[in-house]
C-alpha positions in Angstrom: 0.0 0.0 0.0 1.3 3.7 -0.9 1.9 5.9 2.2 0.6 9.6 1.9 3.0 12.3 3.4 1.1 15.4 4.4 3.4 18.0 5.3 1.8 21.1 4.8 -1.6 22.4 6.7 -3.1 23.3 3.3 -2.5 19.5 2.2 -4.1 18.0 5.2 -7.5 19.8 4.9 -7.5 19.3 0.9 -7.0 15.8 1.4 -9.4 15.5 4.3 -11.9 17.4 2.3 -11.2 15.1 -1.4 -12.2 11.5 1.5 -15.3 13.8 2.2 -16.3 14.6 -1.1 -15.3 10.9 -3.1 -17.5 9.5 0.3 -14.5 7.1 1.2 -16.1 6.9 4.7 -20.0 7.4 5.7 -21.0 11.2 5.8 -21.1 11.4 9.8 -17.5 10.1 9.9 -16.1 12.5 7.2 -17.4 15.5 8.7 -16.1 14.2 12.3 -12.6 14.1 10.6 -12.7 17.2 9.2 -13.6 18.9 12.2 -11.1 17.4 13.8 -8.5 17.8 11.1 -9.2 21.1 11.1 -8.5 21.6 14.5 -5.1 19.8 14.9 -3.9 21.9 11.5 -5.6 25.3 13.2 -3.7 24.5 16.4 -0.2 23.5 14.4 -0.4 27.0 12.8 -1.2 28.9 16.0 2.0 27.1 17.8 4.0 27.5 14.6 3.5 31.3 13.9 3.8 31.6 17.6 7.2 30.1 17.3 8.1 32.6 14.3 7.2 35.7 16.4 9.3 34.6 19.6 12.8 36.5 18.8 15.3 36.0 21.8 16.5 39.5 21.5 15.0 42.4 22.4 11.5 43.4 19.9 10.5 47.4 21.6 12.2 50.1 23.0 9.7 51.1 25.9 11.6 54.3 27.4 14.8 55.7 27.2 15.8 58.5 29.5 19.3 59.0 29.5 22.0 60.7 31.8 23.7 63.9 30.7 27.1 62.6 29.2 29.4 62.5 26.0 27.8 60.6 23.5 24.1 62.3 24.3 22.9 64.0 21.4 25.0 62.2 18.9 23.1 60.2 16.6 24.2 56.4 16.3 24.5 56.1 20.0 22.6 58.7 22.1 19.6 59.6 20.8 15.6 58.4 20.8 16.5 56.5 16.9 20.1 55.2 18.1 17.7 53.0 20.5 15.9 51.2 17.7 19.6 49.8 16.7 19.5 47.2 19.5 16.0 46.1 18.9 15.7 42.2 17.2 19.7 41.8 17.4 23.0 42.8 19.9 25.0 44.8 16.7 23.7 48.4 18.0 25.0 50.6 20.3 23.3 53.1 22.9 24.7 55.3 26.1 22.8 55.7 29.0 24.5 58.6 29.7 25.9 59.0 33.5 24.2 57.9 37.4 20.4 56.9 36.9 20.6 57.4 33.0 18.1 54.1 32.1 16.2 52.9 29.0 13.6 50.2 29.5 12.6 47.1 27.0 10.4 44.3 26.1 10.3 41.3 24.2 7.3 39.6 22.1 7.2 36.4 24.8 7.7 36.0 28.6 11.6 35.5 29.7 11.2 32.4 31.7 13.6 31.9 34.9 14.7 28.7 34.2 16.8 26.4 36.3 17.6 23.9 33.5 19.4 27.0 31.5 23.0 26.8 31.4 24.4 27.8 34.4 20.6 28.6 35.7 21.0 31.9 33.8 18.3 33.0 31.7 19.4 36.3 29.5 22.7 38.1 28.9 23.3 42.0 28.5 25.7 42.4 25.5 27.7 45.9 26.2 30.4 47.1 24.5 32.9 45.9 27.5 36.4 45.3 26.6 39.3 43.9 29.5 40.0 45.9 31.9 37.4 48.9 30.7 34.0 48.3 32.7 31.3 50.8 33.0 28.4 49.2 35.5 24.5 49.6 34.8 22.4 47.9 37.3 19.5 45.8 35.8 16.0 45.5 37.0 13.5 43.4 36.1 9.6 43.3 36.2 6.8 40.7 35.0 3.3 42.1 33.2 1.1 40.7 35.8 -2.2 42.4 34.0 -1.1 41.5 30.6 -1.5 44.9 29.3 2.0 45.1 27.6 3.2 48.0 29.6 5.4 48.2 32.8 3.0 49.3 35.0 2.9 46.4 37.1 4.2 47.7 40.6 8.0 47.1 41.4 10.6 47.3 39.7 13.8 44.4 41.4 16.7 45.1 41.1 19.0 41.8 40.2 21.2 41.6 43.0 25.0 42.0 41.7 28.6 41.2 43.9 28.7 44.9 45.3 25.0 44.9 46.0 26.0 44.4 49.7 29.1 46.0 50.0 29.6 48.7 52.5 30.6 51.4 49.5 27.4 50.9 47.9 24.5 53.7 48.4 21.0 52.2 48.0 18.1 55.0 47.5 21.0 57.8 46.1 19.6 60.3 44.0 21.3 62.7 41.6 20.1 65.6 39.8 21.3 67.5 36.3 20.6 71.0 35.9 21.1 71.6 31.9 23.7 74.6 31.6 21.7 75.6 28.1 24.6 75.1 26.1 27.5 72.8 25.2 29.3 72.8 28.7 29.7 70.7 31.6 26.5 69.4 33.4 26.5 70.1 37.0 25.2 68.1 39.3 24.1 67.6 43.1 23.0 64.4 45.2 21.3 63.7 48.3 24.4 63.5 50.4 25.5 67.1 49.9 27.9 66.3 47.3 27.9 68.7 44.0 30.5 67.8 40.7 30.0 68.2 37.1 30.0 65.8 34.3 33.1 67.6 32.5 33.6 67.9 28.7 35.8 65.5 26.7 38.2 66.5 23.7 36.3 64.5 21.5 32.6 65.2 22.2 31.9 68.9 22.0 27.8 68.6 21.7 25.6 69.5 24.4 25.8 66.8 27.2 22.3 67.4 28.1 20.0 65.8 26.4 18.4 68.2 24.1 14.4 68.6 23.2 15.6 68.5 19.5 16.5 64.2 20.3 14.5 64.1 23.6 11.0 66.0 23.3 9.8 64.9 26.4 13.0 65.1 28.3 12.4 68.2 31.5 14.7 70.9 29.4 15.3 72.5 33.3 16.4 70.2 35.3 16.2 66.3 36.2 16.5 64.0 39.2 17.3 60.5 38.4 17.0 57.8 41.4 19.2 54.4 41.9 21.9 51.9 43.9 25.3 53.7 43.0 27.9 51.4 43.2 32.0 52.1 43.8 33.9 51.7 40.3 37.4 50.4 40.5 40.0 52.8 38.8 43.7 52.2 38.5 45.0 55.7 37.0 48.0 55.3 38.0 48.7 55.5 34.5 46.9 58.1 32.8 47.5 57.0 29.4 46.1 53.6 30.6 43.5 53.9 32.6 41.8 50.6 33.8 38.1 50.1 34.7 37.9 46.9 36.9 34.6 44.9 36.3 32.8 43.6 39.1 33.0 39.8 39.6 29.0 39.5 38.5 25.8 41.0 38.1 26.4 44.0 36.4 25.4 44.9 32.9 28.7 46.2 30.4 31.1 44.8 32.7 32.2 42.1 30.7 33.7 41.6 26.8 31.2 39.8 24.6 32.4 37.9 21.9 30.6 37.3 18.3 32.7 34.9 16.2 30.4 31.8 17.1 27.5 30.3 15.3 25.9 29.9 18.7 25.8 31.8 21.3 26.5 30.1 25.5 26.4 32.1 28.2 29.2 32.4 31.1 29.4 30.8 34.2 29.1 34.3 36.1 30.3 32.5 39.5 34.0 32.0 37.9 36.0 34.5 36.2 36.9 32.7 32.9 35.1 33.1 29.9 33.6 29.4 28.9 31.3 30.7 26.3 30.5 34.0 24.5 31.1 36.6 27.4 29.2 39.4 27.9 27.1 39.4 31.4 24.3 36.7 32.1 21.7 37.4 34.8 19.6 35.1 36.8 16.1 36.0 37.9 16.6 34.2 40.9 18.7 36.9 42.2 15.5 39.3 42.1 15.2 41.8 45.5 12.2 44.5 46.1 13.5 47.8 47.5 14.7 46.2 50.6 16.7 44.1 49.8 14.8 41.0 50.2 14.3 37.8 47.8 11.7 37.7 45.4 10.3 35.1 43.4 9.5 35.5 39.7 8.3 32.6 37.1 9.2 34.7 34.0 9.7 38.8 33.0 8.3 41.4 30.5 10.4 44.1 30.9 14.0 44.8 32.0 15.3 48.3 33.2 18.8 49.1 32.8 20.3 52.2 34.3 24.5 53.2 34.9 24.9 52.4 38.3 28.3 54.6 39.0 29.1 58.0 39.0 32.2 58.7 38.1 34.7 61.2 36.1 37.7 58.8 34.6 39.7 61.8 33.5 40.6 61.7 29.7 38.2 59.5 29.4 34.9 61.3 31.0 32.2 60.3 32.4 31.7 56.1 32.9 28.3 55.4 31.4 26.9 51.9 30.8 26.8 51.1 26.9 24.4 48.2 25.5 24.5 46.5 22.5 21.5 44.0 23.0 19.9 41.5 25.5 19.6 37.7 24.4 17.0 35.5 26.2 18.7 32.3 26.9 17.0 28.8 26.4 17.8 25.4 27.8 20.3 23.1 26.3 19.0 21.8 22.9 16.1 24.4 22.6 15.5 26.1 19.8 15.8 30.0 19.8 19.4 31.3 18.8 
């Protein structure tokens, strides 16, 4: 007997429909397999173009508020457009700016926290990190509870990093920018009574504030931008090599990520070598609310990334966290990237 190999949806119903129509079974039983045909082709389309649309990278820029700082207002990098460069990939660039500067971003499915990921991790930050030259952004995370497609859910967690704890760091700090109205350095005060600027760079002589021209909503006056600052570690003992020490985990543009692989494993981040692609992976598990304590979450929506130091590294200005894209990481033999 010849076997029939149906491999497309439209083939199944045409040839459920030709048994119905040539009355190869009794009416009652041809229209039971139709309707039942239909329903397993109707379902294998529904999971298929669901697969189709599930990217592992990042599919909408939600909000992007950045930080005065040297790359603001230069297109490619630190404007409202530069953002749509890391959307669906990890090739684009875009500065948060400096303290508190943040951008916030979705993807088309839930990020599950999954302990059968490698390592137990479930995404990885792609910055623009080389060795030795670390600029920190804290990452937060949320879940859309009312399935309305917007962060508006309650809390934001922060993903606990190494120097969450550590005695240098400042939880609650708050910093705020007063635009000097032209290209100059940004001032700046914080709620411990310390004032500073963000100081102008050789190479970046635009305004450092972000500007209404790039940033239409952005307060044009002043603005007061809220986080965990963390300590940065800075050998400038030689000026022309200046060296920006990456925390040991936890911290988004901390650590090189590198390309030249057809696919892409995530680091252990509990060891300091590099067993796969770099870059900095995150766990869900290490989700805190605002003080401090653990927080269980089955998946996320959104993730919030923000520089979490505030610094001046001389020649090099201001340390703001960079990010080239996020990848959503599935188990070991999964499908996805």
């Amino acid at each position: 007997m010849k076997k029939i190999y149906l491999k497309t949806p439209y083939e199944k119903v045409t040839f459920f429909y030709y048994l119905l129509c040539h009355r190869c079974v009794c009416r009652i039983d041809a229209v039971l397999i139709l309707h039942i045909a239909t329903f397993f082709v109707l379902a294998s389309c529904e999971k298929r173009n669901e697969e189709e649309a599930n990217s592992p990278y990042i599919s909408r820029i939600i909000e992007y508020m950045p930080a005065p700082g040297q790359f603001i207002n230069e297109t490619g990098i630190g404007t409202l457009n530069a953002t749509e460069s890391i959307v669906g990939g990890i090739s684009g660039l875009v500065s948060l700016g400096g303290f508190g500067g943040y951008i916030i971003v979705g993807f088309d499915h839930t990020v599950m926290n999954d302990p059968e990921n490698p390592f137990g991790v479930d995404f990885i930050v792609v910055g623009n990190a080389i060795t030795n030259s670390s600029e920190p952004g804290i990452v937060m995370v949320m879940a859309d509870t009312n399935g309305n497609g917007i962060p508006d859910d309650g809390e934001w967690y922060e993903l606990k990093g190494s120097r969450h704890d550590a005695a240098s760091s400042i939880a609650h700090y708050a910093i705020t920018y007063v635009n000097p109205g032209q290209p100059a350095g940004v001032a700046w005060t914080d709620n411990h009574e310390n004032q500073g600027s963000v100081k102008v760079v050789p190479f970046h002589r635009q305004a450092y504030y972000p500007s209404a021209e790039y940033f239409p909503a952005y307060p044009q006056d002043s603005i007061t931008l809220h986080g965990t600052l963390i300590q940065a570690e800075i050998d400038s003992s030689n000026m022309q090599f200046i060296r920006l020490y990456p925390p040991e985990y936890g911290y988004a543009d901390t650590h090189p990520f590198t390309r030249d692989t057809d696919k892409i494993t995530p680091d252990n981040p509990w060891t300091p070598e590099i067993e796969g692609n770099g870059g900095d992976a995150f766990d869900i598990d290490w989700a805190t609310d605002a003080n401090g304590n653990p927080v269980t979450l089955k998946g996320i929506d959104f993730i919030k990334i923000y520089t979490a130091v505030n610094v001046n590294a001389g020649r090099l200005g201001e340390l703001s966290t960079e990010i080239c894209g996020i990848i959503d990481i599935a188990p070991e033999g999964d499908s996805g990237f």
